[in-house]
C-alpha positions as CSV (number, residue, x, y, z in Angstrom):
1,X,0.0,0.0,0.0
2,X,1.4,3.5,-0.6
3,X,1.2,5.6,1.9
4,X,0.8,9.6,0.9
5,X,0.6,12.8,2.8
6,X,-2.3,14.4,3.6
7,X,-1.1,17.2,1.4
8,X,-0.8,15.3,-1.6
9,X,-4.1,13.5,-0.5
10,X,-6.0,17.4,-0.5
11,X,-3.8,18.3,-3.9
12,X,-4.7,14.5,-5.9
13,X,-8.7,15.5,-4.5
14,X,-8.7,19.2,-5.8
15,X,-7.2,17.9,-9.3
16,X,-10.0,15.4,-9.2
17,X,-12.2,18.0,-8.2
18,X,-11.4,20.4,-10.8
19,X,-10.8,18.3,-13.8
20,X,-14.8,17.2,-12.5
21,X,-15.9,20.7,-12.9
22,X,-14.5,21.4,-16.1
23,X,-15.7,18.3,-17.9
24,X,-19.0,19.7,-16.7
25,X,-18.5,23.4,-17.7
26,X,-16.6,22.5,-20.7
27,X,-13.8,24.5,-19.7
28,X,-10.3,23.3,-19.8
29,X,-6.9,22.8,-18.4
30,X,-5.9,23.4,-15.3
31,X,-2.4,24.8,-14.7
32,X,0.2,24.2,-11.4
33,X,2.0,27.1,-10.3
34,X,3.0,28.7,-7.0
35,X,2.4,25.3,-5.2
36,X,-1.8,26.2,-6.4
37,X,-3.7,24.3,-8.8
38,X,-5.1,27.1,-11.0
39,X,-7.9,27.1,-13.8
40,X,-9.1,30.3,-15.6
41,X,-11.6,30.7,-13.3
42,X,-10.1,30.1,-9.6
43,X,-6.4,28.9,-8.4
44,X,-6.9,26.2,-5.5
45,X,-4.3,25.5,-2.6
46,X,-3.8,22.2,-0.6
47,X,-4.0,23.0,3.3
48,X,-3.8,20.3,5.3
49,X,-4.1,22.4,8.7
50,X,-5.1,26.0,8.5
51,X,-2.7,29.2,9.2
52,X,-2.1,32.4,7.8
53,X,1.0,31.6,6.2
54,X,-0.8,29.8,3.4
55,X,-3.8,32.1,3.5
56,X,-1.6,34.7,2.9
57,X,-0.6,33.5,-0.7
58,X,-3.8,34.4,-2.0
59,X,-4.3,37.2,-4.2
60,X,-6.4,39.4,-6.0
61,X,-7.9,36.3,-7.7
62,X,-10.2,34.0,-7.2
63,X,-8.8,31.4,-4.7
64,X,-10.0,28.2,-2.5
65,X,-8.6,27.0,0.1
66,X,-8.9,23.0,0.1
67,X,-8.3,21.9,4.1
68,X,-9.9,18.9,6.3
69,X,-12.9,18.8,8.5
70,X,-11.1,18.8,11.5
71,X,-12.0,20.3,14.6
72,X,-8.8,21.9,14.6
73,X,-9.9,23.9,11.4
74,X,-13.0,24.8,12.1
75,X,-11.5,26.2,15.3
76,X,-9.6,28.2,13.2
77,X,-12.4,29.4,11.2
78,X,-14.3,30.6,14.1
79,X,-11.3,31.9,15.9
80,X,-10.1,34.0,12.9
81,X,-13.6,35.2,11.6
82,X,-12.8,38.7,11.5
83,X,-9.7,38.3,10.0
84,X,-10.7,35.3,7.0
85,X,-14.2,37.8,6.5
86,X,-12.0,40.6,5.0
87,X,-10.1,38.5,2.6
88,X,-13.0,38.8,-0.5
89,X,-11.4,36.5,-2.5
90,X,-11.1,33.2,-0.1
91,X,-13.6,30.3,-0.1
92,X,-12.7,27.7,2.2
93,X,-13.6,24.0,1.5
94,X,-13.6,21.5,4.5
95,X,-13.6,17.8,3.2
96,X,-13.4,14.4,4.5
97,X,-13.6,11.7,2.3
98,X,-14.5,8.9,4.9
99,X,-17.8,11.3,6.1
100,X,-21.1,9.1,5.6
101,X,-23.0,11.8,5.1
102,X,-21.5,15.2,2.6
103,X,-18.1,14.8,1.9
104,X,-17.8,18.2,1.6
105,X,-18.8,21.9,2.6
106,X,-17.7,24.7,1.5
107,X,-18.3,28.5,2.7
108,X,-16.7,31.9,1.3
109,X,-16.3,34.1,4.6
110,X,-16.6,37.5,2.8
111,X,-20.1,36.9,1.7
112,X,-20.9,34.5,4.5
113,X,-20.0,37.6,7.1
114,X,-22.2,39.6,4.9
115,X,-25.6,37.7,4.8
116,X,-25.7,36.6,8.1
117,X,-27.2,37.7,11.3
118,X,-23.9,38.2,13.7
119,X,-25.5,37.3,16.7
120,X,-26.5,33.3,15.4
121,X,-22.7,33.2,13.2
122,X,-21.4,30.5,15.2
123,X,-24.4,28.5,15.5
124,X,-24.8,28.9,11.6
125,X,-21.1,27.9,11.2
126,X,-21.4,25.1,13.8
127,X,-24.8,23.6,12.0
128,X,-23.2,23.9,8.4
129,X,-19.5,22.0,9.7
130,X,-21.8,19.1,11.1
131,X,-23.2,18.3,7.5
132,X,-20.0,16.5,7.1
133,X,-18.7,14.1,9.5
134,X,-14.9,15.3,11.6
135,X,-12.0,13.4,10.1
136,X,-10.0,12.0,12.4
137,X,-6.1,11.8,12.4
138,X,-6.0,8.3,12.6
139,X,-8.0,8.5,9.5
140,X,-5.8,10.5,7.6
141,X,-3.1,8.2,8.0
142,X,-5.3,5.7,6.1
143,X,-5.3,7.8,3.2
């Protein structure tokens, strides 16, 4: 069995993912540069674990961030609101693709900030994180 890293796991997924959505749209090619997979459209980045360092490589463009539905992350979502709502271009997908139920969930802060009552935020945020089950570390060593 070979054994990969979880950030070659998230990068293999948002290829996947990708070459998925462009067989769909029609569009085509997708492009590898500055560790990001990139299409016209949006440039995507592997992030195993959350932190600024990597959120910081995103630019004017269009560009996801591909992490695990950990509780660590979502910590770091809620803990870093104020900070991840002021980057307009960021949209954050949390996968885990042992969950039984979604696999995936996805939220752009920027908007999410903007349509939401402030007072019910983390409620929201929690309710939307439980659609897909928490991966576990143990789990991501199966991958």
């Amino acid at each position: 069995m070979v054994h990969i890293t979880p950030k070659e796991y998230l990068t293999d997924w948002i290829e996947k993912f990708v070459r998925y959505r462009g067989a769909l749209s029609g569009s085509a090619g997708i492009e590898k540069k500055d560790g990001m997979i990139c299409t016209n459209e949006r440039c995507f980045l592997a992030c195993p674990s959350l932190n600024f360092g990597d959120i910081e490589k995103i630019s004017e463009n269009d560009t996801a961030v591909v992490t695990f539905n950990t509780l660590e992350n979502f910590d770091f979502l809620l803990n870093h609101w104020g900070k991840l709502k002021d980057v307009k271009n960021l949209t954050i997908y949390f996968i885990n693709p042992f969950s039984k139920l979604d696999k995936k969930w996805v939220i752009k802060p920027h908007v999410h900030d903007r349509i939401c009552e402030q007072n019910s935020l983390k409620k929201g945020l929690r309710s939307i994180f439980g659609m897909v089950e928490v991966i576990t570390y143990k789990q991501m060593d199966q991958l």
